[in-house]
VMD Tcl script that builds the backbone (N, CA, C; Angstrom):
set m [mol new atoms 348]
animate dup $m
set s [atomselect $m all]
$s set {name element resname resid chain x y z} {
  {N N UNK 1 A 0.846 -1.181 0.000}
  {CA C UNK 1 A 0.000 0.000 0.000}
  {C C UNK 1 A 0.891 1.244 0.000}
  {N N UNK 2 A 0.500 2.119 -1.143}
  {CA C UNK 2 A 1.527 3.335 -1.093}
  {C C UNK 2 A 0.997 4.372 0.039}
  {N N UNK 3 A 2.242 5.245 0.672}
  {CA C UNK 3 A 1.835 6.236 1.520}
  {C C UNK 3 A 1.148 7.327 1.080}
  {N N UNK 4 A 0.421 7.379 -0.121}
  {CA C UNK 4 A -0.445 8.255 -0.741}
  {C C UNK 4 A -0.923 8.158 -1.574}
  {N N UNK 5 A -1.769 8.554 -2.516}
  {CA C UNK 5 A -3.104 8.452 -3.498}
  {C C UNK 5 A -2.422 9.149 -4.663}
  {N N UNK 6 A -2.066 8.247 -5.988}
  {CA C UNK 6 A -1.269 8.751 -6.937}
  {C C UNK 6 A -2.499 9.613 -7.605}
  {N N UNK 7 A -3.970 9.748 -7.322}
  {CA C UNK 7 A -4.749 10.079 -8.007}
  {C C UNK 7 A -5.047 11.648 -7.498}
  {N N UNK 8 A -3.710 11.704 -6.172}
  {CA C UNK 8 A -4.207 13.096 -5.701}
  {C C UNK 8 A -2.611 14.206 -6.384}
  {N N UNK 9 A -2.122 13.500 -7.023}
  {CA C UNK 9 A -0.702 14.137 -7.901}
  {C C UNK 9 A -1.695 14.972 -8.657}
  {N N UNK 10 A -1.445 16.384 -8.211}
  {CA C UNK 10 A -1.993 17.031 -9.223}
  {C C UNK 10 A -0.870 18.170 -10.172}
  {N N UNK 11 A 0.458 18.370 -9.622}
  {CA C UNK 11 A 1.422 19.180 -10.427}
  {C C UNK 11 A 1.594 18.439 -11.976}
  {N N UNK 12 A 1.935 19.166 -12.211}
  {CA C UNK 12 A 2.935 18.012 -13.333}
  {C C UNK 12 A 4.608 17.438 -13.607}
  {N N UNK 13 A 4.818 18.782 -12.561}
  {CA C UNK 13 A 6.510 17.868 -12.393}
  {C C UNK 13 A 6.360 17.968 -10.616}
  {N N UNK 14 A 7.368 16.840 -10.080}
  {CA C UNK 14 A 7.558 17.175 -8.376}
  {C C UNK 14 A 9.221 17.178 -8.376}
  {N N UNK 15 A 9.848 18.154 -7.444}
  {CA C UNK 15 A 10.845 17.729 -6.923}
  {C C UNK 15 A 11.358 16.453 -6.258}
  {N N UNK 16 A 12.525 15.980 -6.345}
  {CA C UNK 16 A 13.176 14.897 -5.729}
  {C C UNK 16 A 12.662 15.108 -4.261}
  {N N UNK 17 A 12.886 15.815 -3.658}
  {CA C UNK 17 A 12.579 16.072 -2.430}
  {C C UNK 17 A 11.208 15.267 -2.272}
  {N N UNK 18 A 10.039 16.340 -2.681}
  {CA C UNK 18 A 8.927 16.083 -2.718}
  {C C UNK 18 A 8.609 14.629 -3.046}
  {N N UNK 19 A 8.977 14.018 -3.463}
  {CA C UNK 19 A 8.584 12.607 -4.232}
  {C C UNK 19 A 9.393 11.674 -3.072}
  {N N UNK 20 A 10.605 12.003 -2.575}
  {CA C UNK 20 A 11.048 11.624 -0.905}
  {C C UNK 20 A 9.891 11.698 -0.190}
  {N N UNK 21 A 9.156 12.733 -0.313}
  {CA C UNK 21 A 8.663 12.431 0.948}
  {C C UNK 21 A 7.488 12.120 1.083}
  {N N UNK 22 A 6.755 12.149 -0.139}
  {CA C UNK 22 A 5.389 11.811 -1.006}
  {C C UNK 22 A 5.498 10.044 -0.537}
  {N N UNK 23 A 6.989 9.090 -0.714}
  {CA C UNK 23 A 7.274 7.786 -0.383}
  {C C UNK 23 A 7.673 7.264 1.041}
  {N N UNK 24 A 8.209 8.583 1.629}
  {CA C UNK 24 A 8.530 8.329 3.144}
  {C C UNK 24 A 9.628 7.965 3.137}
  {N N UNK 25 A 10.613 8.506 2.102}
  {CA C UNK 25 A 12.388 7.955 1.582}
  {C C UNK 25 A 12.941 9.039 1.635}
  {N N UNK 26 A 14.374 8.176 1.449}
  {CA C UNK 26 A 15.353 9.601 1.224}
  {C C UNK 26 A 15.550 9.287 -0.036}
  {N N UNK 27 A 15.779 10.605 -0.602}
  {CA C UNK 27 A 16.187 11.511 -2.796}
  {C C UNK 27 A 17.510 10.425 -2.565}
  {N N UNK 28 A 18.568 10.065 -1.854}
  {CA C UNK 28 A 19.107 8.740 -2.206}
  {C C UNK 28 A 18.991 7.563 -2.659}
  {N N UNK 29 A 17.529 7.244 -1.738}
  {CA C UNK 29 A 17.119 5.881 -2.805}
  {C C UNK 29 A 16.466 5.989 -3.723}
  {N N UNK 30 A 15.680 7.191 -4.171}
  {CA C UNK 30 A 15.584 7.323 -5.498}
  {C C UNK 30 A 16.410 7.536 -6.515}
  {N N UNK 31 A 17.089 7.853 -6.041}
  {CA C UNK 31 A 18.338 7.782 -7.380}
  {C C UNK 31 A 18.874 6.555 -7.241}
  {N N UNK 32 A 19.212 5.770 -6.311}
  {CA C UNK 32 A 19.849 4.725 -6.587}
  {C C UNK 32 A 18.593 3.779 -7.125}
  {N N UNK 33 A 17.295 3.563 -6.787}
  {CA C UNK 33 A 15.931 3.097 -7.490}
  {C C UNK 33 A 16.476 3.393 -8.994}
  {N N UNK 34 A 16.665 4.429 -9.414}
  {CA C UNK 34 A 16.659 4.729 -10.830}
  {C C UNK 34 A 18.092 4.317 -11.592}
  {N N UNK 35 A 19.191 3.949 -10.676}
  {CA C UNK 35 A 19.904 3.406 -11.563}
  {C C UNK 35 A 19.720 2.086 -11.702}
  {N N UNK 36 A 19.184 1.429 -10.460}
  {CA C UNK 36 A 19.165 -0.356 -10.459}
  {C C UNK 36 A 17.978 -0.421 -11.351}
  {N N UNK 37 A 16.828 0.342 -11.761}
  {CA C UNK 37 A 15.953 -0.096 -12.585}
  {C C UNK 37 A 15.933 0.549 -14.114}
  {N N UNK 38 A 16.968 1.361 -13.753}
  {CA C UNK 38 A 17.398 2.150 -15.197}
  {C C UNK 38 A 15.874 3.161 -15.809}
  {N N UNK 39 A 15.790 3.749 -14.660}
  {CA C UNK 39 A 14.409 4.668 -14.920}
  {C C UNK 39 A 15.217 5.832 -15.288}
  {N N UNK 40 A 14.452 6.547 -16.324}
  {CA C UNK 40 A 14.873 8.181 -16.491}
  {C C UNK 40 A 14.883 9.132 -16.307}
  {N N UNK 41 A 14.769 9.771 -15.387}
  {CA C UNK 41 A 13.913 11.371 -15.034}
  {C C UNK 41 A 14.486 12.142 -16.340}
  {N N UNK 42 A 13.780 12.091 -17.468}
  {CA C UNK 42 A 13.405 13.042 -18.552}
  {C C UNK 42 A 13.712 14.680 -18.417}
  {N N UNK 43 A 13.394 14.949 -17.311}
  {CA C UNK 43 A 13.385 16.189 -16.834}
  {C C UNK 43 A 14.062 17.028 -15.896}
  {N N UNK 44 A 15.006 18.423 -15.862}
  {CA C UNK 44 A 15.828 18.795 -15.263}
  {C C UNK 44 A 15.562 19.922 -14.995}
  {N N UNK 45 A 15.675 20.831 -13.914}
  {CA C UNK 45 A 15.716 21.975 -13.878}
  {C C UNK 45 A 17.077 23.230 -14.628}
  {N N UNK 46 A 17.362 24.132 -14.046}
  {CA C UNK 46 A 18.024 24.741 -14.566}
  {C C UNK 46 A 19.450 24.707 -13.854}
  {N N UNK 47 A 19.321 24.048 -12.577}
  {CA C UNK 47 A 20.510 23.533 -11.816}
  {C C UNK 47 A 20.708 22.195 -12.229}
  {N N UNK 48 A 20.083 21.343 -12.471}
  {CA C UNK 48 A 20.457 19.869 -13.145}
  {C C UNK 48 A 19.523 18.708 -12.093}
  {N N UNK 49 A 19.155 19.835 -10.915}
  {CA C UNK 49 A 17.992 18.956 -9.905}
  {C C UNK 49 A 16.606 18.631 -11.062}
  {N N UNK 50 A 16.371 16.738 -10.456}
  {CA C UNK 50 A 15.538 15.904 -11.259}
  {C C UNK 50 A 14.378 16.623 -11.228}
  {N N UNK 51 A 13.571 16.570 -11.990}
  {CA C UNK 51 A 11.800 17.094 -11.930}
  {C C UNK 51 A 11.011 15.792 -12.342}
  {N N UNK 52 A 10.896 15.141 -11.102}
  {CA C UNK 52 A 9.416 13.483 -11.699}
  {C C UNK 52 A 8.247 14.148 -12.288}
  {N N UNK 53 A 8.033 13.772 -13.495}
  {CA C UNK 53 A 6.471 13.598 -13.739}
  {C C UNK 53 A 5.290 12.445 -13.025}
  {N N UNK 54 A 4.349 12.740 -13.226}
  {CA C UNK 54 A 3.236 11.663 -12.392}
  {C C UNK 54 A 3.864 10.319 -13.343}
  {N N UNK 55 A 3.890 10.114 -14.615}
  {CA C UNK 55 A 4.066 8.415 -15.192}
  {C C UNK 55 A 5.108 8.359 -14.535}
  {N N UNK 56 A 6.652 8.934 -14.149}
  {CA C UNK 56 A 7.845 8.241 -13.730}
  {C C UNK 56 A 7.394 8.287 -12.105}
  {N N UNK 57 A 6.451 9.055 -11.587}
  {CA C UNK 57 A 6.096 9.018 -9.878}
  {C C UNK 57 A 5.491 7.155 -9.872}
  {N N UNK 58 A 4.809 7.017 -11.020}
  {CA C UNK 58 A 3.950 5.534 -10.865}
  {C C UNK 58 A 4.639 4.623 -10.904}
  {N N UNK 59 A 5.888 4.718 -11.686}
  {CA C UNK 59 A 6.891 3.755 -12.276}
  {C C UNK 59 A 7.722 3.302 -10.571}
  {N N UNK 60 A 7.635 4.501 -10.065}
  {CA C UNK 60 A 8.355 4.769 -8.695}
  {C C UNK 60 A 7.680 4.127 -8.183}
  {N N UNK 61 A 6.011 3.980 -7.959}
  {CA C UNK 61 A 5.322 3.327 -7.248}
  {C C UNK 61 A 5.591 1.589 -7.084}
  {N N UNK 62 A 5.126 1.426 -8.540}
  {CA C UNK 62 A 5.257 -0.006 -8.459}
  {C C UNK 62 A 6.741 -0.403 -7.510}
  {N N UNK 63 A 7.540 -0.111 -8.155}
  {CA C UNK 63 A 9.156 -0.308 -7.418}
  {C C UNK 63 A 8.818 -0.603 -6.034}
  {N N UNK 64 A 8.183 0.638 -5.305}
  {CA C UNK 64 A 8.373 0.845 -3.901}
  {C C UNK 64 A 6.914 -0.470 -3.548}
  {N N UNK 65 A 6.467 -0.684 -4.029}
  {CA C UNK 65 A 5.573 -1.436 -3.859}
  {C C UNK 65 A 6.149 -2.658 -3.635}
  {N N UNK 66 A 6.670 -3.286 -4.452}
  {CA C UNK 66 A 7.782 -4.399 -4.711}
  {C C UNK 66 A 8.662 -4.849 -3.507}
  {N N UNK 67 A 9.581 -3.359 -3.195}
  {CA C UNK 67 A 10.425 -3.405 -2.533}
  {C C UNK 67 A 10.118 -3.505 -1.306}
  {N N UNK 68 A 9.421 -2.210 -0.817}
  {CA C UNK 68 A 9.179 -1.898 -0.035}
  {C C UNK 68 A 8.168 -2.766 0.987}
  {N N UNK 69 A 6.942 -3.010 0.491}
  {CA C UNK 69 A 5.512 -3.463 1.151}
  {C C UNK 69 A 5.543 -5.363 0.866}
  {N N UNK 70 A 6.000 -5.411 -0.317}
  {CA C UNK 70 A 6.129 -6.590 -0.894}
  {C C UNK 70 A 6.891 -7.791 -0.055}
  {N N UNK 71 A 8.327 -6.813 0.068}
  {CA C UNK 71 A 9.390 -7.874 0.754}
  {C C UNK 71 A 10.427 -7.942 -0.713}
  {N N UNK 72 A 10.400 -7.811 -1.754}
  {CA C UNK 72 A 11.081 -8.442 -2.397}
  {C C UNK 72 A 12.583 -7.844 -3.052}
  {N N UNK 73 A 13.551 -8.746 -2.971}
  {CA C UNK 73 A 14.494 -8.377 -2.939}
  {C C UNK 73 A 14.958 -7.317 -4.287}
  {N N UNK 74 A 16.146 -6.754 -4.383}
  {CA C UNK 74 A 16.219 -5.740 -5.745}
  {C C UNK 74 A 16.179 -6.665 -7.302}
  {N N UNK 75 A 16.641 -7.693 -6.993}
  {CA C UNK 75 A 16.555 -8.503 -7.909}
  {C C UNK 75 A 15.298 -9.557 -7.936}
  {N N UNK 76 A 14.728 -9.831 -7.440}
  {CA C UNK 76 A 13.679 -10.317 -7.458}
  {C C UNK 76 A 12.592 -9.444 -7.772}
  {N N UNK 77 A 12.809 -8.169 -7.554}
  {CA C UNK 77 A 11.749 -6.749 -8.445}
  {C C UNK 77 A 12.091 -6.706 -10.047}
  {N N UNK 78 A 13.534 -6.661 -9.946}
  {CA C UNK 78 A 13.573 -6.546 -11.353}
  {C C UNK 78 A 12.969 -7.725 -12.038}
  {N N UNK 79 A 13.207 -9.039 -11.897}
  {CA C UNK 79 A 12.345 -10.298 -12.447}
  {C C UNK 79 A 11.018 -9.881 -12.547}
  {N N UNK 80 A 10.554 -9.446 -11.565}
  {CA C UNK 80 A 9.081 -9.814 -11.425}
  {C C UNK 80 A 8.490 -8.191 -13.160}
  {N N UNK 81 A 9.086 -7.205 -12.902}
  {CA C UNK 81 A 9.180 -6.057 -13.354}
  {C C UNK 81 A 9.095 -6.919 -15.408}
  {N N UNK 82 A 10.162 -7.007 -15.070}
  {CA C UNK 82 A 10.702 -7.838 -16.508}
  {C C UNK 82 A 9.172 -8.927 -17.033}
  {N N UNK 83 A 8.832 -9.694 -15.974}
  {CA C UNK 83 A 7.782 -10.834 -16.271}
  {C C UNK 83 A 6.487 -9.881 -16.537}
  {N N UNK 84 A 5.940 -8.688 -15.983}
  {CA C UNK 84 A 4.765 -7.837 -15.771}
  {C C UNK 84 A 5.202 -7.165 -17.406}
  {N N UNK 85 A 6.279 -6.843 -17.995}
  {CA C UNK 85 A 6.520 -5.898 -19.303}
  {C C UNK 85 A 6.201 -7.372 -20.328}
  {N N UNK 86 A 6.907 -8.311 -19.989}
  {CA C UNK 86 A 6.082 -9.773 -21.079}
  {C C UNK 86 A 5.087 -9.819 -21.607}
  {N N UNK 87 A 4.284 -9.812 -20.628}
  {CA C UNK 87 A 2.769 -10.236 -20.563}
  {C C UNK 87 A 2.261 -9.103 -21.093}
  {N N UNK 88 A 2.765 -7.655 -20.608}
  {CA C UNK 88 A 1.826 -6.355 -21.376}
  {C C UNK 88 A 1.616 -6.582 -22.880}
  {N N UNK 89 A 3.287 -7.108 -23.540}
  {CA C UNK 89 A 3.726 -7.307 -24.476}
  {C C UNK 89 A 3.100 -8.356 -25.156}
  {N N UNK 90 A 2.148 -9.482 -24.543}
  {CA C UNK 90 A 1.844 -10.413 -25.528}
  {C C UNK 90 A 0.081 -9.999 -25.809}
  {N N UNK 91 A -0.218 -10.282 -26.759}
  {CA C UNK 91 A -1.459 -9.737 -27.484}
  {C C UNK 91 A -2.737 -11.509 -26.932}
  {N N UNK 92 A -3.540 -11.229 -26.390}
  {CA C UNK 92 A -4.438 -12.709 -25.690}
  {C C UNK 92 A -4.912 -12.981 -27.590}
  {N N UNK 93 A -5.078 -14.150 -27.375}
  {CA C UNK 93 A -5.816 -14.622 -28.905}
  {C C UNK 93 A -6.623 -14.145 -29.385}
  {N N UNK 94 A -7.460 -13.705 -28.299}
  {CA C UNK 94 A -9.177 -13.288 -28.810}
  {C C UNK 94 A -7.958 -11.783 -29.884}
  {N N UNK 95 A -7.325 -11.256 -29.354}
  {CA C UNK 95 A -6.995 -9.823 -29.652}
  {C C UNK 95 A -6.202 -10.429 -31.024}
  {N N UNK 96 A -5.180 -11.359 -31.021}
  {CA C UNK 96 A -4.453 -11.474 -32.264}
  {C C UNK 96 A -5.588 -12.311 -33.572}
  {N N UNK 97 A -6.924 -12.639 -33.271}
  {CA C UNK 97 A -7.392 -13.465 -33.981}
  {C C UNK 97 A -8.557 -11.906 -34.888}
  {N N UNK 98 A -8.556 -11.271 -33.531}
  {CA C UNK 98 A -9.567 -9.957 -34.102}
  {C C UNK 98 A -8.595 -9.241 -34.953}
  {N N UNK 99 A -7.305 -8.809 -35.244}
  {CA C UNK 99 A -6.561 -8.056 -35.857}
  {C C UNK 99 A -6.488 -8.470 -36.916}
  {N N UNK 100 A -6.403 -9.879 -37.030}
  {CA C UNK 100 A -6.200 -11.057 -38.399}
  {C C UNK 100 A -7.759 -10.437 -39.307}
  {N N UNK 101 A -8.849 -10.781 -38.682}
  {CA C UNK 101 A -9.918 -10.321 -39.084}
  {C C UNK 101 A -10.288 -8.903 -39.810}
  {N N UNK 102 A -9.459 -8.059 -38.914}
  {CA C UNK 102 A -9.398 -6.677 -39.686}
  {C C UNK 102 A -8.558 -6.648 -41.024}
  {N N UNK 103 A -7.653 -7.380 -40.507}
  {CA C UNK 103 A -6.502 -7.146 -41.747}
  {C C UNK 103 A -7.166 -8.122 -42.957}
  {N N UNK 104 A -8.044 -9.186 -42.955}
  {CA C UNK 104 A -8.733 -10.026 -43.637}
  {C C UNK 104 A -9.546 -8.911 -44.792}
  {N N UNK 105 A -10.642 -8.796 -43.759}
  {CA C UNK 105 A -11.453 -7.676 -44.304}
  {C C UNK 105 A -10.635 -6.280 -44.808}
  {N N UNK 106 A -9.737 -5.440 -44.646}
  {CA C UNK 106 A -9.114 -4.898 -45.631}
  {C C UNK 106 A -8.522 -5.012 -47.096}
  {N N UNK 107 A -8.130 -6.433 -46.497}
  {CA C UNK 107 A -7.338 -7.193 -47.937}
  {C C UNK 107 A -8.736 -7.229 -48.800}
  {N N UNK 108 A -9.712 -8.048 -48.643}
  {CA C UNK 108 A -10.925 -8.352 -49.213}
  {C C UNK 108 A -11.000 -6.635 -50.175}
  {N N UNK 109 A -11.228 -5.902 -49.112}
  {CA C UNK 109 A -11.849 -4.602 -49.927}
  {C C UNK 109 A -10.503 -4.041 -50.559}
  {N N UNK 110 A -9.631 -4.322 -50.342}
  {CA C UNK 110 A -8.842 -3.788 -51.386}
  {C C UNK 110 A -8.472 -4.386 -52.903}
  {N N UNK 111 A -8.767 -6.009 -52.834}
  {CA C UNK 111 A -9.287 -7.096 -53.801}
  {C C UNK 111 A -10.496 -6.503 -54.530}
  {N N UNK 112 A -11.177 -6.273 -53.942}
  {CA C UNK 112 A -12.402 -5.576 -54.706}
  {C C UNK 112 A -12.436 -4.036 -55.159}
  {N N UNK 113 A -11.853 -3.382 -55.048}
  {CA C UNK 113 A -11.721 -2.478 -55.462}
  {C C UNK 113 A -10.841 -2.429 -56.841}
  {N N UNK 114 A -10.240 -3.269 -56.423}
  {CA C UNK 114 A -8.581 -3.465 -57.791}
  {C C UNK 114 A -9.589 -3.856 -59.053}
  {N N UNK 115 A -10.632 -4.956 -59.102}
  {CA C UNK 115 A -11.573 -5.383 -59.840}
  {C C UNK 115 A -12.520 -3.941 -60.076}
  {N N UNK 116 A -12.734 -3.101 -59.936}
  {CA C UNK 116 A -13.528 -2.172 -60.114}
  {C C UNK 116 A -12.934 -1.195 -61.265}
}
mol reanalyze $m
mol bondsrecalc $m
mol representation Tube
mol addrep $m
């Protein structure tokens, strides 16, 4: 359970700080979070201090979720992390059999049109 409601992020960038303390951490383990999971903070100020957006605050979430509440070790997050991006990645049948179908029915009307 996170120490706060990602649905109440209403800025659009937060300081390191802020996002410390939004997790109940120190801006140390977020940076070290972001090198062991190779996350990016995209965003910099004009001193070179990080600026999180809400998607890299969520990305943060899951992590701390993992780590933190979970029990699970840094490497055993990254596995699990790695196995959760798989599965986003594979398309269920019903979905690869409906795409076939579209692409069916395109071919068809483009067959028929060539005849026209």
């Amino acid at each position: 359970m996170l120490p706060f409601e990602l649905n109440s992020l209403t800025k659009l960038y937060y300081s390191i700080g802020e996002v410390a303390t939004l997790f109940s951490v120190n801006a140390s383990l977020l940076r070290f979070w972001e090198k062991e999971f190779g996350l990016e903070v995209k965003k910099k100020n004009q001193k070179g201090n990080r600026l999180y957006s809400r998607e890299e605050i969520k990305k943060l979430s899951v992590i701390y979720e993992l780590v933190k509440v979970q029990g699970f070790t840094l490497d055993g997050a990254k596995q699990k992390l790695k196995r959760k991006e798989a599965n986003n990645n594979v398309l269920s049948q019903d979905q690869i059999i409906d795409k076939l179908l579209r692409i069916r029915s395109k071919l068809l009307q483009l067959k028929i049109s060539e005849k026209e």
